[in-house]
Rosetta silent file (secondary structure, phi, psi, omega in degrees, C-alpha in Angstrom):
SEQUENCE: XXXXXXXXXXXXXXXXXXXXXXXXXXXXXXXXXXXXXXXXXXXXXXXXXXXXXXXXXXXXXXXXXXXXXXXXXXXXXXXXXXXXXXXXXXXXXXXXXXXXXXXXXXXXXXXXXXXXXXXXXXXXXXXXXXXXXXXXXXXXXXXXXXXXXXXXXXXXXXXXX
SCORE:     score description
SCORE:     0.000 S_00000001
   1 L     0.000  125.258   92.408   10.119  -12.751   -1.060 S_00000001
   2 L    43.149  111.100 -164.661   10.132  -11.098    2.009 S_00000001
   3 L  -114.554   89.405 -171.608    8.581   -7.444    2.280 S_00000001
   4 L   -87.857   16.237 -172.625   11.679   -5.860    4.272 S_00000001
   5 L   -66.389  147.632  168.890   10.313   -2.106    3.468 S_00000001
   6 L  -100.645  138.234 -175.213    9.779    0.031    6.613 S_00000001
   7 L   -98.522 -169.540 -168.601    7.043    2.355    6.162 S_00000001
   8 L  -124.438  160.471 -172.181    7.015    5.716    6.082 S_00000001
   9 E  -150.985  149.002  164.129    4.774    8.227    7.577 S_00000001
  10 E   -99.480  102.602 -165.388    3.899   11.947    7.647 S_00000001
  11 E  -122.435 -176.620 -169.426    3.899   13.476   10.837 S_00000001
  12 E  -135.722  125.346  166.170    2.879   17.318   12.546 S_00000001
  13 E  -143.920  111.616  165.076    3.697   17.690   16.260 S_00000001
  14 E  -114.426  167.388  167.057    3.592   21.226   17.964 S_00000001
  15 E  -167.739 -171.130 -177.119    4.186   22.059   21.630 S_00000001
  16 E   -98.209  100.928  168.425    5.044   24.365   24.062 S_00000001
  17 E   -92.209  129.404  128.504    8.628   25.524   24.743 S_00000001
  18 E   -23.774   66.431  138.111    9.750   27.172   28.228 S_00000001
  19 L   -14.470  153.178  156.266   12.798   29.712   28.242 S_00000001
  20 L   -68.073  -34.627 -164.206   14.747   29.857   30.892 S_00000001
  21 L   -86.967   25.609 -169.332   13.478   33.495   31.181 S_00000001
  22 L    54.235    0.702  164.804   10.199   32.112   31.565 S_00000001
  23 L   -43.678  157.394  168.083    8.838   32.857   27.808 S_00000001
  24 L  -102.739 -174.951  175.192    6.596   30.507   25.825 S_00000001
  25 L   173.304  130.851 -177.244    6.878   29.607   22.178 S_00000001
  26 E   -92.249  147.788  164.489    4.763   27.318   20.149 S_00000001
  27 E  -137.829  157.808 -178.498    6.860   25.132   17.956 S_00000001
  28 E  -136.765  150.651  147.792    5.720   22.771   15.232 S_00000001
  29 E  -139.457  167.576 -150.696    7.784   20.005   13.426 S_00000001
  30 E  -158.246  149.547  166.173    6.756   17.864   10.866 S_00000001
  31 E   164.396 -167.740 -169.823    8.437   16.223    8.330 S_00000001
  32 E  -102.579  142.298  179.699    8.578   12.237    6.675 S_00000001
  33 L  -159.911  114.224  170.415    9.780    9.210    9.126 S_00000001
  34 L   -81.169  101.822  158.267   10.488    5.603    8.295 S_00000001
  35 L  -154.007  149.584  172.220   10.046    3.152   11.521 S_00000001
  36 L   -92.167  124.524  157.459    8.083    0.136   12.183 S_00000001
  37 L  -173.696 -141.868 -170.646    6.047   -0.030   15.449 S_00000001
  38 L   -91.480  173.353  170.401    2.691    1.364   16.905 S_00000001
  39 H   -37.429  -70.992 -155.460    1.020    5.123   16.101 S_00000001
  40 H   -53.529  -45.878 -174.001    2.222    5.907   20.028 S_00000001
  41 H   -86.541  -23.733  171.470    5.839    4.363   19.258 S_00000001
  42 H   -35.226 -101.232  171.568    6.388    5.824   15.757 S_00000001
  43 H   -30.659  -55.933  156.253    5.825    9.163   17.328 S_00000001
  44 H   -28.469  -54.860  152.263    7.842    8.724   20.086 S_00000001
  45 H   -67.600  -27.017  166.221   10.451    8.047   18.152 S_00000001
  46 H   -73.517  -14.320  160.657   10.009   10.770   15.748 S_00000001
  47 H   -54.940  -85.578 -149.831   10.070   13.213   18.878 S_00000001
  48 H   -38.932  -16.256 -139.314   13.583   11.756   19.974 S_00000001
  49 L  -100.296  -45.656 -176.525   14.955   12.968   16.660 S_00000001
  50 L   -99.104  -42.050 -115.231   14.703   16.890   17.770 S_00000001
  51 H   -77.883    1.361  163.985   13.144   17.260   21.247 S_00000001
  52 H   -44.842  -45.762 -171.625   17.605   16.929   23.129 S_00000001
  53 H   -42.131  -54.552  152.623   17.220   20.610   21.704 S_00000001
  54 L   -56.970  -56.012  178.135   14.197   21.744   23.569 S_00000001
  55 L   -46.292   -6.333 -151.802   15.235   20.310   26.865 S_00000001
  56 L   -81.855  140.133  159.054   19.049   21.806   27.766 S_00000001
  57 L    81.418 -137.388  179.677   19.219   23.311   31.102 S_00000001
  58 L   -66.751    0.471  174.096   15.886   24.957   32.698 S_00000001
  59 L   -82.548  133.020 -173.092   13.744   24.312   29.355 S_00000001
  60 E  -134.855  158.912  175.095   10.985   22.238   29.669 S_00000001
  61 E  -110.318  135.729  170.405    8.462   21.250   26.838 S_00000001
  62 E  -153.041 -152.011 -173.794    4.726   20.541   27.345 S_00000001
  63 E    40.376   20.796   90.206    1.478   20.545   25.545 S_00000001
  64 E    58.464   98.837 -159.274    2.852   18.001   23.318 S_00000001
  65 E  -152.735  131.071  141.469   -0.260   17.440   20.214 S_00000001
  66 E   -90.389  153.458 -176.797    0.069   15.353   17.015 S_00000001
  67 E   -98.968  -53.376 -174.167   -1.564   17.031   14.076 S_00000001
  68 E  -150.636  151.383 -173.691   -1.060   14.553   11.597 S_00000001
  69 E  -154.195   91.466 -177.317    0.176   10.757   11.248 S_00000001
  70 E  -100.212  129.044  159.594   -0.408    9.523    7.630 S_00000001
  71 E   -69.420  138.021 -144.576    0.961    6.397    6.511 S_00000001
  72 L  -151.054  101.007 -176.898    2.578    7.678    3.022 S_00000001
  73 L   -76.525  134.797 -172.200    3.718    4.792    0.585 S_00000001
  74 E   -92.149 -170.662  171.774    7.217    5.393   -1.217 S_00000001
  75 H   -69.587  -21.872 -174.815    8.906    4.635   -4.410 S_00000001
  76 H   -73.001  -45.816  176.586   10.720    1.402   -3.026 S_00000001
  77 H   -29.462  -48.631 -153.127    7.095    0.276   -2.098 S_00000001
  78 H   -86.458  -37.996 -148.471    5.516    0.958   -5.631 S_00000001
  79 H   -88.908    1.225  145.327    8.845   -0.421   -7.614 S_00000001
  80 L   -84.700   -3.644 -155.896    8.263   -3.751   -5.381 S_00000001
  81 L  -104.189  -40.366  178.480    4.823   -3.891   -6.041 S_00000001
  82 L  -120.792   -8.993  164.663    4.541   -3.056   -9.956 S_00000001
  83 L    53.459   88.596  168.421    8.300   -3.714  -10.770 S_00000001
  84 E   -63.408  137.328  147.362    9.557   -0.983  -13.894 S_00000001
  85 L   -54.485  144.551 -154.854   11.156   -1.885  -16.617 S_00000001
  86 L   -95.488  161.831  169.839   14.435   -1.162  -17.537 S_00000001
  87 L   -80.611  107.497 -152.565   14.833    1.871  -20.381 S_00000001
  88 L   -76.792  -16.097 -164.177   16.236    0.170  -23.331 S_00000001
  89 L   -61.424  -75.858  177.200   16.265    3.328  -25.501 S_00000001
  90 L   -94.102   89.958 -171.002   18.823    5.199  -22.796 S_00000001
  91 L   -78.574  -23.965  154.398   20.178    2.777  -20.544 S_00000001
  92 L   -27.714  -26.658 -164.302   21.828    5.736  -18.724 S_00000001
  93 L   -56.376 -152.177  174.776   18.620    7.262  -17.406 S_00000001
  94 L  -133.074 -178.990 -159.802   18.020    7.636  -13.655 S_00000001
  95 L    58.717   85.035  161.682   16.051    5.544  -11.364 S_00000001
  96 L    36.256   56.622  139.253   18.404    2.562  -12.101 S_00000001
  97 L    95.870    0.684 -168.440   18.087    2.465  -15.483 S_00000001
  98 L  -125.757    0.819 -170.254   13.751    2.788  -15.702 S_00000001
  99 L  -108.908  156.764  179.968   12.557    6.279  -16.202 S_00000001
 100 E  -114.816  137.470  170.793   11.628    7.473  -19.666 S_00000001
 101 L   -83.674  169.058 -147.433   11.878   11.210  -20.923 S_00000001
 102 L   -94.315    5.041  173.678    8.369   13.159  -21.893 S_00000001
 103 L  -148.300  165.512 -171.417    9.812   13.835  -25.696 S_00000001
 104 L    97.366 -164.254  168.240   11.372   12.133  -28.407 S_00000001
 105 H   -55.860  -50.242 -176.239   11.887    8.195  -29.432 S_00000001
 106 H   -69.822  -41.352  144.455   11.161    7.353  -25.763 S_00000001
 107 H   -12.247  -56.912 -157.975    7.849    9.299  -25.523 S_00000001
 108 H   -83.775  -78.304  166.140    6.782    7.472  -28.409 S_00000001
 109 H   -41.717  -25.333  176.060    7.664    4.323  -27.098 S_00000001
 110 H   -76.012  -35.566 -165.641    5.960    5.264  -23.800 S_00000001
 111 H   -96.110  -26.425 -175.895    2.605    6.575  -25.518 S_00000001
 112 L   -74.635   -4.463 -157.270    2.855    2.769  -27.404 S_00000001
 113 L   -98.239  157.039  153.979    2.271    0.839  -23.793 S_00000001
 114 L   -64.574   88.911 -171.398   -0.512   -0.247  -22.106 S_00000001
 115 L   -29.689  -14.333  166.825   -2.083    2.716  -20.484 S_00000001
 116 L   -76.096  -35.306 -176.517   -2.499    0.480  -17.290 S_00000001
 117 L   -95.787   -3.293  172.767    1.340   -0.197  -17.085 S_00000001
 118 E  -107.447  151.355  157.018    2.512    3.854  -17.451 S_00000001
 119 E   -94.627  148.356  161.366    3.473    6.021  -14.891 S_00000001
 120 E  -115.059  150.309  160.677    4.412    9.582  -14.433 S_00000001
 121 E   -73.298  102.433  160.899    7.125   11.385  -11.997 S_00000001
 122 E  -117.108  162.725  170.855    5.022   14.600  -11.182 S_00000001
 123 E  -114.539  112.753  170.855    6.271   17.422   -9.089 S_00000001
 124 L  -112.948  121.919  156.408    3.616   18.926   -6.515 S_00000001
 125 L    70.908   22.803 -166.089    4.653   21.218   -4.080 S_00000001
 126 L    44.301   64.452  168.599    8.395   20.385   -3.910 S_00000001
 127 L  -156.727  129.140  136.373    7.553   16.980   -3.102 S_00000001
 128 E   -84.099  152.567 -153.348    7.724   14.068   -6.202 S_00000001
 129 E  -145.288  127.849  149.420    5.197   11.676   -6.766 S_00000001
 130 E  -118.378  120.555  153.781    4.821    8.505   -9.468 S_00000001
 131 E  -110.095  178.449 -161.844    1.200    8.218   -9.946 S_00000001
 132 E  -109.981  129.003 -177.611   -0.424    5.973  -12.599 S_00000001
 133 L   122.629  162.685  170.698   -1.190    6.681  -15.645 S_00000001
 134 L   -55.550   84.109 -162.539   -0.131    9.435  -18.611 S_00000001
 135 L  -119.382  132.923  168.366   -0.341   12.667  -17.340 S_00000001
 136 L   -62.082  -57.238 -152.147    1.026   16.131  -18.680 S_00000001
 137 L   -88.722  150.741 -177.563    0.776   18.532  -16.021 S_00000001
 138 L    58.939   57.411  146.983    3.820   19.078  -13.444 S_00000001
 139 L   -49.862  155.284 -160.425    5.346   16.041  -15.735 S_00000001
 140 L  -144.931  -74.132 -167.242    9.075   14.814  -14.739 S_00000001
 141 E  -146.180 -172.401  154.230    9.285   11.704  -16.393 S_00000001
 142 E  -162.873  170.502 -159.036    7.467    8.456  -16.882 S_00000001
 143 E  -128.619  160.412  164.757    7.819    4.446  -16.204 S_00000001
 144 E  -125.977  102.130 -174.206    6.328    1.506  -17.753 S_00000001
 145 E   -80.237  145.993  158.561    5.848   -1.493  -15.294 S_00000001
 146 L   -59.827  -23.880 -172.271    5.244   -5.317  -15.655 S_00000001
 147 L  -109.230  133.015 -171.797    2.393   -5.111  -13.552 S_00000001
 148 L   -84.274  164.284 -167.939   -0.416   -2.843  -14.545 S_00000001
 149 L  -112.434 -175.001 -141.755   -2.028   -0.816  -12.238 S_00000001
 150 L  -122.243  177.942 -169.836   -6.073   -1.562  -11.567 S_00000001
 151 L   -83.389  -38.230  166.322   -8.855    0.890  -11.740 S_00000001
 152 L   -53.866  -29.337 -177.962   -8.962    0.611   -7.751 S_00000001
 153 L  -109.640   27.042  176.035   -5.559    2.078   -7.548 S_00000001
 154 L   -59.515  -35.223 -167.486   -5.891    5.358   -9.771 S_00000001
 155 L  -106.143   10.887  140.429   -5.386    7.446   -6.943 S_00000001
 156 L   -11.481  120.477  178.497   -2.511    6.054   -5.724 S_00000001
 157 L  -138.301  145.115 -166.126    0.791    8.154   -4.898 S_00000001
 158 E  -149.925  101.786 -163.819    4.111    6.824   -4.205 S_00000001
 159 E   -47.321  133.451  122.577    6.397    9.425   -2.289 S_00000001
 160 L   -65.912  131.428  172.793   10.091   10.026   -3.943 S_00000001
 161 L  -144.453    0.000    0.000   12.534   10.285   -1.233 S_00000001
């Protein structure tokens, strides 16, 4: 099969905006961006997204700096890679049909797996994450995959987006 994912990346860019009245202003933008190419085109394109804003009339932009350019793997990444299971308990659940809730029959069933094949949904920082393994704190949910994950991959994170 074919690995059509596009990756995703975390980037930081500040610069220098111009007034017309001849003021400065530092600006920063940042955010998550899915494209395939080099560091240099990535960014480029992730500029194009805002910088028509900065630009209208007499405004010019300069000083131009990335901060930060992470590659940041997502959930389509992880769910081709360790492929969940469906929930048989609640077929209803979200994420298509694969996440299990933290109490009850499905708990139980969850706590019953191979600690190598569960996952948790945590929340850090208003950003969710499935990392591997059972974990309590900032708990969401949790998955059980066919493929277990390896001792090499503990610290693994796989962006929801």
């Amino acid at each position: 099969m074919e690995n059509t994912i596009i990756p995703t990346y975390k980037i930081s860019v500040t610069f220098i905006w111009h007034y017309a009245d001849d003021s400065k202003r530092k600006i920063q933008k940042g955010g998550y961006f899915s494209e395939s190419g080099t560091q240099d085109e990535v960014v480029q394109k992730f500029i194009n997204t805002f910088i028509h804003n900065y630009t209208l009339g007499i405004c010019k932009v300069e000083d131009m700096k990335v901060h930060r350019f992470d590659r940041i793997f997502t959930i389509d990444e992880w769910e081709q890679k360790y492929n969940p299971i469906k929930n048989h308990i609640d077929e209803n659940t979200s994420f298509n049909g694969c996440a299990f809730e933290t109490y009850d029959e499905e708990l139980e069933f969850v706590q019953s797996q191979n600690p190598h094949n569960i996952w948790t949904l945590v929340n850090a920082e208003d950003e969710s994450y499935i990392v591997p393994g059972f974990r309590w704190i900032n708990r969401d949910l949790y998955f059980i995959t066919e493929a277990p994950f390896t001792e090499e991959s503990l610290h693994e994170e796989y962006l929801v987006i």
